[in-house]
Structures are given as C-alpha cells and as structure tokens.
C-alpha positions as CSV (number, residue, x, y, z in Angstrom):
1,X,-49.7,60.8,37.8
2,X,-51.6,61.4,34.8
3,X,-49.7,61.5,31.0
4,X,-50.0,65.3,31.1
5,X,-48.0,66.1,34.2
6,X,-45.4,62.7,33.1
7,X,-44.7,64.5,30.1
8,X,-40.6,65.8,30.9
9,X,-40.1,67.6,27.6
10,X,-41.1,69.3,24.4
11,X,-42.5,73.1,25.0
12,X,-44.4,72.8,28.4
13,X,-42.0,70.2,30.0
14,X,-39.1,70.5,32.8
15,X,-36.3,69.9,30.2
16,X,-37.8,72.7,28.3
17,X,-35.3,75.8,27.4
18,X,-37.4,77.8,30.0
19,X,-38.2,75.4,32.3
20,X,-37.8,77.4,35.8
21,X,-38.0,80.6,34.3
22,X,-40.4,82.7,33.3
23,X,-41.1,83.2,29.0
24,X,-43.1,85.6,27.1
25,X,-45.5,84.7,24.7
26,X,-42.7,86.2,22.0
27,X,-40.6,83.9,23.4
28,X,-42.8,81.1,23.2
29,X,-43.7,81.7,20.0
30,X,-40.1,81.7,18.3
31,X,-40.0,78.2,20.2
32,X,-42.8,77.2,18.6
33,X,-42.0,78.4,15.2
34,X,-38.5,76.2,15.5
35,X,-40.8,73.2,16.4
36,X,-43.1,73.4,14.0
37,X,-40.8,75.0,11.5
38,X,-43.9,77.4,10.1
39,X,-44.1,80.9,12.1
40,X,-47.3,81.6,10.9
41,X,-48.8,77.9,12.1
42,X,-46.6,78.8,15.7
43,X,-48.2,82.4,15.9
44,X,-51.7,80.5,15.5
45,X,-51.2,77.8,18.1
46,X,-49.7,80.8,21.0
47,X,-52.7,83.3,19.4
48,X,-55.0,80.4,20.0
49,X,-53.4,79.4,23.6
50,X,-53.3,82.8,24.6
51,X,-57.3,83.7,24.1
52,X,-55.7,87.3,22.4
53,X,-56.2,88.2,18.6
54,X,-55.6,90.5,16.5
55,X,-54.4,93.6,18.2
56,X,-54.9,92.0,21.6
57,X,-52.3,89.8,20.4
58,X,-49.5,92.2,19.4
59,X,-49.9,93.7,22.8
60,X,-49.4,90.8,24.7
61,X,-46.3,89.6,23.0
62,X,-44.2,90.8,25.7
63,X,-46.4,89.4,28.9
64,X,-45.4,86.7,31.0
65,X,-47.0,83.7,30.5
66,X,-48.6,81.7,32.9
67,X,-46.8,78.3,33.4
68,X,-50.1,76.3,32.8
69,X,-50.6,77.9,29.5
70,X,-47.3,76.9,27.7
71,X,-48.1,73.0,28.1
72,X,-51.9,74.0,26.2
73,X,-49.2,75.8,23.8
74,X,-47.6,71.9,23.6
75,X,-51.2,70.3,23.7
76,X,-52.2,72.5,20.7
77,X,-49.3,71.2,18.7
78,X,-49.9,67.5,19.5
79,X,-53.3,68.0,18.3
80,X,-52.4,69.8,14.8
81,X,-50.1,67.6,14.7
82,X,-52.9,64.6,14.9
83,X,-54.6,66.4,12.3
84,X,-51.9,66.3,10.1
85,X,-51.2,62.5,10.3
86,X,-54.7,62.1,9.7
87,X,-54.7,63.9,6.4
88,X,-51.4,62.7,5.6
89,X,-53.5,58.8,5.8
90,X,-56.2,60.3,3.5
C-alpha cells in the first residue's frame, strides 16, 4: 500500500467531511480555506488542482469533483506547505 492511498485524513482522506459523498470544487475550496486559513492561497491550490482559470474557474465552482482530484487538492498543500518550512529555515 503506498503512503498516498495510507493516508486516512486531511482533505482527500476517508475521515474527511466528504468522505463518501460527492463535493464541489466550492465546497472544496471553503475546506481548503479553513485549512490553510488564507482563501486566496486555498482558491490557488483548487484553481491549480482543477486545470481551470480565470473564468473557466468561476464556472466550474459548482461541478463535482472527481474523487482523485481532491487528494492532488491535499498533495498541493503538503507541497506549499514544504515550501513554506523551507523559507521559514532561510
């Protein structure tokens, strides 16, 4: 079983608030913006995990997401959140 499919909760995990259910990228990104406490830094990560922008991205605030792409949602965060503890040691 690899770390990735271990991982049981946090935004793309089976303990997660929508865990069983289906979530729209809206929904995802209020999540998100609790998580991270920035809405702007939680719109980027969904934007970014959606492929959508701009306009595109509006649009798609009501669609379903696909379950695979809330855990790159939750992989995106572990990364920025890398980056910041590697600033942070600067």
């Amino acid at each position: 079983m690899s770390e990735r499919s271990a991982h049981t909760d946090g935004l793309g995990g089976r303990n997660a608030p929508h865990a069983g259910r289906t979530i729209t990228w809206r929904e995802l990104w209020a999540q998100t913006a609790e998580r991270v406490g920035s809405r702007p830094m939680a719109q980027w990560l969904c934007a970014t995990a959606s492929g959508f922008d701009g306009d595109e991205w509006r649009e798609a605030l009501d669609q379903v997401l696909a379950g695979q792409l809330d855990e790159l949602t939750d992989a995106l965060m572990a990364d920025e959140r890398q980056r910041q503890l590697e600033d942070d040691g600067r």
